[in-house]
VOGU-3710 file (C-alpha; in Angstrom, 3 decimals, decimal comma):
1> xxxxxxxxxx> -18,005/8,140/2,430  -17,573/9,234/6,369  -14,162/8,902/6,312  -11,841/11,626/4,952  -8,579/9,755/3,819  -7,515/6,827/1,793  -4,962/5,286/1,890  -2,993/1,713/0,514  0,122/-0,140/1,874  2,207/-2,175/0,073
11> xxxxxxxxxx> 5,674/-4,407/1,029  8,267/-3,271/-1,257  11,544/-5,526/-1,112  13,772/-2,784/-0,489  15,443/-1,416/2,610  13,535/1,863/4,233  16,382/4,170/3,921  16,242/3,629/0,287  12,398/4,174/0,064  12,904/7,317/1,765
21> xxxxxxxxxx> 15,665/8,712/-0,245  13,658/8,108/-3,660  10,543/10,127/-1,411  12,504/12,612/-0,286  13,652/13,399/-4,164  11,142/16,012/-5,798  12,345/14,712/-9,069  11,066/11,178/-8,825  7,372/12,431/-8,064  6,361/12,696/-11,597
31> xxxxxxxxxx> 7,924/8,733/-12,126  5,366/7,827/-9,049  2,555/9,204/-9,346  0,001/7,101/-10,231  -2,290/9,299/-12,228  -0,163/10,903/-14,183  -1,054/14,457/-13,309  2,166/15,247/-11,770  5,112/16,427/-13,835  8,070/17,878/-13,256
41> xxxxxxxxxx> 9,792/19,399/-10,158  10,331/22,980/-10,252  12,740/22,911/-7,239  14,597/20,041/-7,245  15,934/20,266/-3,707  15,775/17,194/-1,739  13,352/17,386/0,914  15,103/17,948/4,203  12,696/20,372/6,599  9,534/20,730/7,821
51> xxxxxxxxxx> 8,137/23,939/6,466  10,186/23,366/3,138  8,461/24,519/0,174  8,917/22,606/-3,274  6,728/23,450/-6,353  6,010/20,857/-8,971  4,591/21,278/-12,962  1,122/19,292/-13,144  -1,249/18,680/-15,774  -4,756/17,904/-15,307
61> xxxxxxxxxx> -7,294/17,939/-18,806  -9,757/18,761/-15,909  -8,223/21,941/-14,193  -8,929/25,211/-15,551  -6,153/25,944/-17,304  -4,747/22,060/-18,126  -1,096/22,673/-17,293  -0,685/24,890/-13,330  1,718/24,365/-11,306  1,303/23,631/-7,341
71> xxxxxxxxxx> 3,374/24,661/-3,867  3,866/21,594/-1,420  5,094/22,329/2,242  6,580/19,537/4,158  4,233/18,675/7,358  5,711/15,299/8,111  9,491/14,439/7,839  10,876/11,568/10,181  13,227/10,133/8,178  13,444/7,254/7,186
81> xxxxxxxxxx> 9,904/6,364/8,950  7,256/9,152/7,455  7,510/11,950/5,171  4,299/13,920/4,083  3,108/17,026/2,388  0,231/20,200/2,276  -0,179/20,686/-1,251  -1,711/24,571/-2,263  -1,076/27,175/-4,946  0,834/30,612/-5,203
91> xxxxxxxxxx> -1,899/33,271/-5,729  -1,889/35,933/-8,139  -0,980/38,257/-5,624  1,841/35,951/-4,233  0,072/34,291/-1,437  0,734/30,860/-0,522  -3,113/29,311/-0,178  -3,341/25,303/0,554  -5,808/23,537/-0,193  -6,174/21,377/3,579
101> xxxxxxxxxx> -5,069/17,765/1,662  -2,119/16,016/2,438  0,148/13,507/1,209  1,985/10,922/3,372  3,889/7,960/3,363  4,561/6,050/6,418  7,652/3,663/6,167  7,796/0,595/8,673  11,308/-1,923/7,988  10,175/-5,531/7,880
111> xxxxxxxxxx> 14,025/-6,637/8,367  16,751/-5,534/6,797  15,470/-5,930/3,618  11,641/-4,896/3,059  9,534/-2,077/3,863  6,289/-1,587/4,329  4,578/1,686/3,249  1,614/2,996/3,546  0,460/5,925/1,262  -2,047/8,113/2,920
121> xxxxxxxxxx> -4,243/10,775/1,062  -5,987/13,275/3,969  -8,810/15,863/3,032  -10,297/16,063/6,370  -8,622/20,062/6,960  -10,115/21,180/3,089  -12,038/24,709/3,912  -16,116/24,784/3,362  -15,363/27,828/0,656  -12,747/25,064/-1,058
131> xxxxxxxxxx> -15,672/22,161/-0,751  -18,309/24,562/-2,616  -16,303/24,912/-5,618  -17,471/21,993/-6,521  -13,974/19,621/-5,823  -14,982/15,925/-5,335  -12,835/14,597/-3,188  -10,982/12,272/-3,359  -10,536/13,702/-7,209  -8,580/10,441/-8,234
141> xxxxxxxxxx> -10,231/6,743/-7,878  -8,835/4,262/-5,914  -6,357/2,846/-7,484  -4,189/5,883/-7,669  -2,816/5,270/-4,315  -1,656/1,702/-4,912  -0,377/2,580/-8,721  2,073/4,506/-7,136  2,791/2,150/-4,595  4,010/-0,057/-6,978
151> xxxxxxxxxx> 5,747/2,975/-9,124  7,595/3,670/-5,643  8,516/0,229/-6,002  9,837/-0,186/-8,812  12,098/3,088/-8,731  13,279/2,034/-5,168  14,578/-1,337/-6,631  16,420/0,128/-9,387  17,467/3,127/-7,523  21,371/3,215/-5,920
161> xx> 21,360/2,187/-2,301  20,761/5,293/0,539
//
């Protein structure tokens, strides 16, 4: 693979300010995620800021310890057009260290009515000393990204209007 993102998009009958509110809630992650790694929010803050941090409880059978937890800072917040993330790790010492991937969702209205969104996962800025570790990337197959396409879907539908 040359390329160092993935990404899906998917129409979702549902106005863009709605898609964006259910993004911009920590505490519907876990509900989109499409690999089920991704658990609960620790903060539960909407996200509002660029440079806001939000932590979230994961679980991967894979990962050292099974259950960590991981720090996210907001890189990308246009609302209701694109909101994205750096995802990284508190170190034992208290330092933030990320990891160089991102998350991000670009929002387009088709109408009124629909939305298109495209789900974007970046590893191009991951570190050589991160790479040697050993970390495949992407660490998730393919149809991750449009699994929770569809899980953004479905919450968006049923979710109150923004």
């Amino acid at each position: 693979m040359t390329e160092e993102n993935v990404s899906a998009t998917l129409t979702i009958a549902v106005p863009v300010t709605r898609v964006f509110a259910v993004l911009a809630d920590p505490a519907t992650h876990s509900a989109i995620d499409g690999t089920g790694w991704v658990q609960e929010p620790v903060d539960r803050a909407p996200l509002t800021a660029v440079g806001q941090l939000f932590r979230m409880d994961m679980y991967h059978a894979g990962h050292p310890d099974g259950d960590y937890q991981v720090v996210n800072k907001v890189q990308a917040l246009d609302p209701p057009h694109a909101i994205g993330w750096l995802t990284g790790q508190r170190k034992t010492d208290g330092r933030l260290e990320f990891g160089g991937w991102t998350w991000r969702y670009d929002l387009a209205p088709l109408g009124l009515a629909k939305t298109e969104v495209t789900l974007t996962y970046d590893w191009s800025a991951v570190p050589r000393y991160i790479r040697e570790r050993g970390i495949r990337f992407p660490p998730f197959g393919p149809e991750h990204l449009t699994n929770s396409l569809h899980h953004l879907a479905e919450l968006a539908a049923s979710a109150a209007p923004a």
